[in-house]
C-alpha atoms as an extended CHARMM CRD file, in Angstrom:
* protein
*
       148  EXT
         1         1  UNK       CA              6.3060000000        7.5960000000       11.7040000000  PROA      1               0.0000000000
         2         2  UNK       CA              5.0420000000        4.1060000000       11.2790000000  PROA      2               0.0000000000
         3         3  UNK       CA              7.4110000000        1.2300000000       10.3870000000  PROA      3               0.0000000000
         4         4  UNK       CA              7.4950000000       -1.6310000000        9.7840000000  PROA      4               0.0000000000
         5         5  UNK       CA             10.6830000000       -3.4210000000       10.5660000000  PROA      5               0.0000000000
         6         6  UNK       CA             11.6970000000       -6.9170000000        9.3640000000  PROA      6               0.0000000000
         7         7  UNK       CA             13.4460000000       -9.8940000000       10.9460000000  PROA      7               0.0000000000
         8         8  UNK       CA             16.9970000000       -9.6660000000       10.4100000000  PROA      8               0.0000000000
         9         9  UNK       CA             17.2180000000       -6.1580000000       10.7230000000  PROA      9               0.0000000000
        10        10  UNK       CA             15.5670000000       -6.5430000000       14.5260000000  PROA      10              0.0000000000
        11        11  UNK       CA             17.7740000000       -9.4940000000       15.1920000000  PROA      11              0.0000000000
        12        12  UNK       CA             20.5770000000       -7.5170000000       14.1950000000  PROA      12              0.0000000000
        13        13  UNK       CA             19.8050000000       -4.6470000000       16.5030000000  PROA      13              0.0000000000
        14        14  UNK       CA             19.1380000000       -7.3530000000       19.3170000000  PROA      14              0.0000000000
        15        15  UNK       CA             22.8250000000       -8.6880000000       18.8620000000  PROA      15              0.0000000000
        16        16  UNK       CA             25.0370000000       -7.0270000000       16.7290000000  PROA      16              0.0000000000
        17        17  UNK       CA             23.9140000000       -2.9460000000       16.9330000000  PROA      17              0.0000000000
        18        18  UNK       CA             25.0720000000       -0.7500000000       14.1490000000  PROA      18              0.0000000000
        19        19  UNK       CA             22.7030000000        0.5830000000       11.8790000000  PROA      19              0.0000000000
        20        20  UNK       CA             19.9700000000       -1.9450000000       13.0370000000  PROA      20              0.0000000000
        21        21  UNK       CA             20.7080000000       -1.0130000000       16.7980000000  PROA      21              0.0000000000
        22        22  UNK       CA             20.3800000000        2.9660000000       15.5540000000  PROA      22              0.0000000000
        23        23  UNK       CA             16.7310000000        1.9070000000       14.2510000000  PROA      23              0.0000000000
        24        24  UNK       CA             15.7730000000        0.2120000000       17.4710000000  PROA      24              0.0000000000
        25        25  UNK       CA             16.7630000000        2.5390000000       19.7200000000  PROA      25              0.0000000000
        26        26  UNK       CA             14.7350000000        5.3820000000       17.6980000000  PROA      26              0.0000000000
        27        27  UNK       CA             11.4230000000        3.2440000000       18.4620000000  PROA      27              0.0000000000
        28        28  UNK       CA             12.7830000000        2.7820000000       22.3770000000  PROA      28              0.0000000000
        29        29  UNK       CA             12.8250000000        6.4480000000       22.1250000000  PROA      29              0.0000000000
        30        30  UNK       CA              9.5180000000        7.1680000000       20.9490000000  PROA      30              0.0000000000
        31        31  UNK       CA             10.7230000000        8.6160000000       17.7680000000  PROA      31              0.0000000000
        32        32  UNK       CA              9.3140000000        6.0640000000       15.4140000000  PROA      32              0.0000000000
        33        33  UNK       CA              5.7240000000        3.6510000000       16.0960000000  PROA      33              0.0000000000
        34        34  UNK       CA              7.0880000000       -0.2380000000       15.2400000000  PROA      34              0.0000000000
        35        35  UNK       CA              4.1020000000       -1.9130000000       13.7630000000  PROA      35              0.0000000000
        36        36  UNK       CA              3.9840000000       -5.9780000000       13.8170000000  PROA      36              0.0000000000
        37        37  UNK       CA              1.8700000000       -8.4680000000       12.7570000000  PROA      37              0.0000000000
        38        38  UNK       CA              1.3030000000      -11.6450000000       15.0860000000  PROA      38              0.0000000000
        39        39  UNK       CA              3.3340000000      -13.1300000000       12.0480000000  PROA      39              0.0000000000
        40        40  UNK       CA              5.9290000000      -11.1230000000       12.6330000000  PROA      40              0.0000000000
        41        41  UNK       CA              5.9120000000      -11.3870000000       16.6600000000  PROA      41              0.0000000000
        42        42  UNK       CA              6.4280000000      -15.3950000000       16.2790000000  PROA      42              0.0000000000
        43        43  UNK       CA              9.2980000000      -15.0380000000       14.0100000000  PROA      43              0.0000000000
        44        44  UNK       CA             11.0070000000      -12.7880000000       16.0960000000  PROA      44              0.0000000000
        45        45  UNK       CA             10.4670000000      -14.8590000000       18.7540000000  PROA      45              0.0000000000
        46        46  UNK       CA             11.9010000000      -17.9150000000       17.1640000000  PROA      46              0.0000000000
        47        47  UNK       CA             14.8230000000      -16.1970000000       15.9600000000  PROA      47              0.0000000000
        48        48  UNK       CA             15.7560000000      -14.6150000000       19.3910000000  PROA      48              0.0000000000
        49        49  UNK       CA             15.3670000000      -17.8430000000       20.8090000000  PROA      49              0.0000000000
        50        50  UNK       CA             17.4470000000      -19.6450000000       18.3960000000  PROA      50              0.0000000000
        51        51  UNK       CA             20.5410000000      -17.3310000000       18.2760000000  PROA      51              0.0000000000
        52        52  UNK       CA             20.3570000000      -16.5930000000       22.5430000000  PROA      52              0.0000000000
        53        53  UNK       CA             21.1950000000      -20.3080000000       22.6650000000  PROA      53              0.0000000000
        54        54  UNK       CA             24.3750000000      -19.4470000000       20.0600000000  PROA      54              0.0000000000
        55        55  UNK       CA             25.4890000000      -15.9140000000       21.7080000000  PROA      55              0.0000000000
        56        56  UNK       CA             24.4590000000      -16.5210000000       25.4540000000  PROA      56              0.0000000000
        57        57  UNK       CA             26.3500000000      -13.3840000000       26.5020000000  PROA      57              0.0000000000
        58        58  UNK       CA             23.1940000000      -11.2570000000       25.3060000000  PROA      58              0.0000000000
        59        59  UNK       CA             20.0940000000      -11.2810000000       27.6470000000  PROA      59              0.0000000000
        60        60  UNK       CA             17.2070000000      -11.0700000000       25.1900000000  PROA      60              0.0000000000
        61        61  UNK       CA             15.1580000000      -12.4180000000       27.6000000000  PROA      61              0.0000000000
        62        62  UNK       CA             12.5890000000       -9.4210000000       28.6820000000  PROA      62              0.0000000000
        63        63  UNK       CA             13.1360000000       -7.7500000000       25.0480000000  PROA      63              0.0000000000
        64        64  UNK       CA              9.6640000000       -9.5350000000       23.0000000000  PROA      64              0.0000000000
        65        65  UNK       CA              7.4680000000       -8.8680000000       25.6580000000  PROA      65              0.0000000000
        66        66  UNK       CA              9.0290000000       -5.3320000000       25.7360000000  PROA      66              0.0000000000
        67        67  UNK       CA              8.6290000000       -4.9260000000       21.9740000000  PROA      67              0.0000000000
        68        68  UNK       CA              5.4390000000       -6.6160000000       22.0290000000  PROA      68              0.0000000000
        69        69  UNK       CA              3.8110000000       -4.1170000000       24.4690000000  PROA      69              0.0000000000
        70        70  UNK       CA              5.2330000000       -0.8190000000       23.2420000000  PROA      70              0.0000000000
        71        71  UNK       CA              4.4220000000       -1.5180000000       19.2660000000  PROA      71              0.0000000000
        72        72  UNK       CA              1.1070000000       -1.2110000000       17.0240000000  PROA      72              0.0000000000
        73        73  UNK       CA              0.2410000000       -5.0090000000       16.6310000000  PROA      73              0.0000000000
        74        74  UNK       CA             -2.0990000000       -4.7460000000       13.5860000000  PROA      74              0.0000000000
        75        75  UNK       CA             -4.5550000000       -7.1520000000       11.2750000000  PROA      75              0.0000000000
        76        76  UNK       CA             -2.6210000000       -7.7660000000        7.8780000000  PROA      76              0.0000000000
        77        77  UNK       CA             -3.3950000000       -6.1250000000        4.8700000000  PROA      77              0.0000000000
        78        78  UNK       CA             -4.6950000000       -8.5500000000        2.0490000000  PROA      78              0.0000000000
        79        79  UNK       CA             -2.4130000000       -8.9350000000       -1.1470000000  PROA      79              0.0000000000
        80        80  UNK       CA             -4.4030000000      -11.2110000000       -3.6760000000  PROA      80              0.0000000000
        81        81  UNK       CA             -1.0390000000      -12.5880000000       -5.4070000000  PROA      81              0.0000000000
        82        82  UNK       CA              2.6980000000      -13.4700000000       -3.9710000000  PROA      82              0.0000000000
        83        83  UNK       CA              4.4570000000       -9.7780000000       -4.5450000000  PROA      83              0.0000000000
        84        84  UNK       CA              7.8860000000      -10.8210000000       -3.1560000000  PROA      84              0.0000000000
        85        85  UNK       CA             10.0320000000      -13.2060000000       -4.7510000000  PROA      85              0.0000000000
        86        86  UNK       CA             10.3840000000      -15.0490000000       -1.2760000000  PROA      86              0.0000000000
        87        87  UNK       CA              6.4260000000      -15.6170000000       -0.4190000000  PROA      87              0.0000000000
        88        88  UNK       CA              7.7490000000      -15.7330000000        3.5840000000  PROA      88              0.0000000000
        89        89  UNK       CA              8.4970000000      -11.9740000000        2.8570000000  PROA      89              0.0000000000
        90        90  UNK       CA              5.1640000000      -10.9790000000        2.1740000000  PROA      90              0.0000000000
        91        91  UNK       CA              4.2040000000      -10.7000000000        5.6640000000  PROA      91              0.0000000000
        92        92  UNK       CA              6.0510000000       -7.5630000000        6.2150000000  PROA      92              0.0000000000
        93        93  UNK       CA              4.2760000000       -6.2370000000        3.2790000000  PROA      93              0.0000000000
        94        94  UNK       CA              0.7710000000       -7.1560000000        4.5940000000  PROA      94              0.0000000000
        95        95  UNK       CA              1.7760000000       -5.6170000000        8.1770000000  PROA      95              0.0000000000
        96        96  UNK       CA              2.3710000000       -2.2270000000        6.1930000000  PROA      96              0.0000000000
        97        97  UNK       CA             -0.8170000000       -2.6800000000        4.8700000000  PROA      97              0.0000000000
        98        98  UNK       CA             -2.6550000000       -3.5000000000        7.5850000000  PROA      98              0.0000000000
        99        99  UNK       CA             -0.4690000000       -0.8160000000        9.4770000000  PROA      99              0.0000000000
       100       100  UNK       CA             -0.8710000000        2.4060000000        7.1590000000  PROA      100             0.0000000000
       101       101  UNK       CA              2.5540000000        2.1720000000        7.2720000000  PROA      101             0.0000000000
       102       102  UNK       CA              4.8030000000        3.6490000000        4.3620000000  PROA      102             0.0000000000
       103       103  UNK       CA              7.7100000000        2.1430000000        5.2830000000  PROA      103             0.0000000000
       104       104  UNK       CA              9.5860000000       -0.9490000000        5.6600000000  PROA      104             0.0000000000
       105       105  UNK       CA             12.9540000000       -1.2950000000        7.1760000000  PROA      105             0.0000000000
       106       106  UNK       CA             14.7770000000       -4.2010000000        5.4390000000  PROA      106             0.0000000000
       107       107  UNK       CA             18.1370000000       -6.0580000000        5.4150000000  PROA      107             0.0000000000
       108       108  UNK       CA             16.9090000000       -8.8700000000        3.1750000000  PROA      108             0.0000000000
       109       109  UNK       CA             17.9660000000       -8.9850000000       -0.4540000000  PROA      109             0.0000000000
       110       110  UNK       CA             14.8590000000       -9.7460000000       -1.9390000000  PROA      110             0.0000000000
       111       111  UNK       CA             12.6130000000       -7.3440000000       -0.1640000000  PROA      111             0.0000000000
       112       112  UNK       CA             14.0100000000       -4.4030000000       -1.4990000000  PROA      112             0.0000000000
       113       113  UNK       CA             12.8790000000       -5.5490000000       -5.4540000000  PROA      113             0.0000000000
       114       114  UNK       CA              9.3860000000       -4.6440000000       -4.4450000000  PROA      114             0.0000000000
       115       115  UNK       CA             10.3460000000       -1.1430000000       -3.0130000000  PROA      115             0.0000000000
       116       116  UNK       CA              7.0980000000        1.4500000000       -4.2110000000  PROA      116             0.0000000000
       117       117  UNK       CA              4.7280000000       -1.8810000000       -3.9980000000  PROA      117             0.0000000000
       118       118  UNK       CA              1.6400000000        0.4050000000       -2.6310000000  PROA      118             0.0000000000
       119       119  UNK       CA              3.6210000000        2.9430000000       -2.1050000000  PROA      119             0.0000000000
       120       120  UNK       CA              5.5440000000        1.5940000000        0.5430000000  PROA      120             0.0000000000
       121       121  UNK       CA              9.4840000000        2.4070000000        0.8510000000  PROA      121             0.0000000000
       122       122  UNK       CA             11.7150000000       -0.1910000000        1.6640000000  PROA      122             0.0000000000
       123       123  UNK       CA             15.0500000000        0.8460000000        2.5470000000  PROA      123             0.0000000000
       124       124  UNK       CA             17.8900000000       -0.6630000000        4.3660000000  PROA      124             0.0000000000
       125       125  UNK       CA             18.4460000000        0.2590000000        7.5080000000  PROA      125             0.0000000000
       126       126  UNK       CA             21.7080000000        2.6810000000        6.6270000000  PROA      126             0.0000000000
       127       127  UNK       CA             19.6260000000        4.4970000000        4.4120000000  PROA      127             0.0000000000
       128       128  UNK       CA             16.5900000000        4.4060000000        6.7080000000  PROA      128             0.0000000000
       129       129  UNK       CA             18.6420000000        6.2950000000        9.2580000000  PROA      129             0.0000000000
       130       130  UNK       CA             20.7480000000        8.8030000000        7.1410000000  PROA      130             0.0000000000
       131       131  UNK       CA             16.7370000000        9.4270000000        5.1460000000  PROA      131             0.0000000000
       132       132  UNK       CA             14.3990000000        9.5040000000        8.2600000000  PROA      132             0.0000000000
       133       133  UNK       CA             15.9200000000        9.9090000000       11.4200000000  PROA      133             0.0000000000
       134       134  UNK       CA             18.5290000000       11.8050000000       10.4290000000  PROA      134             0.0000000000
       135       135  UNK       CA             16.3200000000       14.3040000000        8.7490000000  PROA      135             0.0000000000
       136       136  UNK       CA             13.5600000000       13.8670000000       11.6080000000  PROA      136             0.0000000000
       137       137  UNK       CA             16.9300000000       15.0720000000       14.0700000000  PROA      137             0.0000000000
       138       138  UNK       CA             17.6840000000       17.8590000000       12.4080000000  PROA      138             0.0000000000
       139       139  UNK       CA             14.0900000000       19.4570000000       12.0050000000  PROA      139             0.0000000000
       140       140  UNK       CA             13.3230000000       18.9560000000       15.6350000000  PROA      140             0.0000000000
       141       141  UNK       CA             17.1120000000       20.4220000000       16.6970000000  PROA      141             0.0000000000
       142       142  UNK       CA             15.9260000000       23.7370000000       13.7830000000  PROA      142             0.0000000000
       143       143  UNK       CA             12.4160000000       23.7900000000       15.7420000000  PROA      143             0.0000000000
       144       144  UNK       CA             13.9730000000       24.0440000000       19.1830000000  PROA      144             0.0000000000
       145       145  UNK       CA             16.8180000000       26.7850000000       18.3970000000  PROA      145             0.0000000000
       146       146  UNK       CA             13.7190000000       28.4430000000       16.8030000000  PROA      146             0.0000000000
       147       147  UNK       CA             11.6150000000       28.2750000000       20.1170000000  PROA      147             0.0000000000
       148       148  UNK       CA              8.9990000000       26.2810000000       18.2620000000  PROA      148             0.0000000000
């Protein structure tokens, strides 16, 4: 499954877990492909640099390249107008165009007003995890019992 997952939902996962962490750890399993733009890269760099300085007590040090390397860095789609009420938004919507990627994973409250835009989902992360994951889980655990 290719996602696309925004800033403060990585961040998140990087220092607080829950949810977020779930989401992460799915793609450090294999289980998902994470699909960035070089837009996206930068700002997750600049946000794990700015909040390592305020919770030094997480080592994010190794994680970007780590990220970096194991995800689907694509070209960005082309929208012709602004679809998200914040324009900085957009560039998650562009990765999942330039991705093929149906979904974005999303903490951000205006993000989620343009879920179906091009037939992308957006969903927050504790639905993301109860719709996808969850659901990928339990068809892989039915597979196995079934020898398939």
């Amino acid at each position: 499954m290719r996602v696309v997952i925004d800033t403060n939902v990585f961040i998140s996962a990087v220092f607080f877990g829950g949810k977020p962490g779930v989401v992460l750890d799915a793609f450090r399993a294999g289980q998902l492909e994470m699909i960035l733009s070089a837009e996206i890269l930068k700002e997750y760099s600049e946000a794990l640099e700015r909040l390592s300085a305020r919770f030094p007590s997480v080592d994010a040090s190794g994680l970007l390249s780590i990220v970096a390397a194991g995800c689907t860095t694509v070209m960005p789609g082309v929208i012709n107008d602004q679809v998200c009420a914040d324009p900085d938004d957009d560039k998650f919507i562009t990765a999942a165009l330039g991705g093929n990627s149906k979904t974005i994973v999303s903490g951000d409250k205006h993000l989620p007003d343009v879920n179906g835009y091009a037939g992308i989902d957006i969903l927050g992360p504790a639905d993301f995890v109860e719709r996808c994951l969850t659901e990928r889980s339990s068809t892989s655990e039915q597979h196995e019992n079934q020898g398939l």
